[in-house]
N, C-alpha and C positions, 0 to 999 in steps of 0.2 A: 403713448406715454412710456418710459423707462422708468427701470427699477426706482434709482436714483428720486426721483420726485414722488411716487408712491411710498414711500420712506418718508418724506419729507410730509405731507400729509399727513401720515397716519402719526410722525411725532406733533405736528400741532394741533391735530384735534383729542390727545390726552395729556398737551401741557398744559397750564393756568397760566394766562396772562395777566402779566403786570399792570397794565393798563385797563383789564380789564376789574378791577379788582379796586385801582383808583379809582376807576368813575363809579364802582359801588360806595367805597366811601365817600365821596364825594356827594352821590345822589342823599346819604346817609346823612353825612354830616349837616346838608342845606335844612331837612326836617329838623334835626338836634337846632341846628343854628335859631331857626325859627322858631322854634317852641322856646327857645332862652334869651330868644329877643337881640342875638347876636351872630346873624346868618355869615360873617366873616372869619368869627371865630370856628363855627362847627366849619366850614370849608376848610381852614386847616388842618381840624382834628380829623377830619373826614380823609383826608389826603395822605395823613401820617397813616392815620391806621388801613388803609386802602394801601399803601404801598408796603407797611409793616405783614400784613394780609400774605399779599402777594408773593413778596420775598421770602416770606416763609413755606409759601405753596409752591414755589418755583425749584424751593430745595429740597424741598422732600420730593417732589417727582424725580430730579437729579439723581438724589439719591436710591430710588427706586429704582430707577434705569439709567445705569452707567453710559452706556453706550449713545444716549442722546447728546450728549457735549462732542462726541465725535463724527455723530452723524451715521457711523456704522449701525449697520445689522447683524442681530445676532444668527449665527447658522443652528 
């Protein structure tokens, strides 16, 4: 392996994924949905805020570490 892709690892195993974050709302929202007798609507709600979630977790790590939007390593 080269440098190059051990970088690239080690920034996806301390970003938060977006997707990963929708299918928590999602799994979230189907329980809400069902317990209100309206499993279509929590799928919505589930998805907003699973993506709401995410986006927010996706920029504070950003902002944590500058250098992962360019892929660079710090020396």
């Amino acid at each position: 392996m080269n440098a190059g892709s051990e970088g690239k690892k080690n920034r996806n195993r301390n970003s938060n994924n977006m997707g990963t974050w929708i299918g928590v709302g999602i799994a979230l929202g189907v329980a809400f949905g069902a317990a209100m007798d309206n499993i279509g609507m929590g799928i919505a709600i589930g998805i907003a805020i699973g993506a709401a979630i995410g986006a927010s977790m996706d920029s504070r790590n950003k902002e944590s570490n500058p250098d992962e939007e360019t892929g660079e390593e710090k020396d």
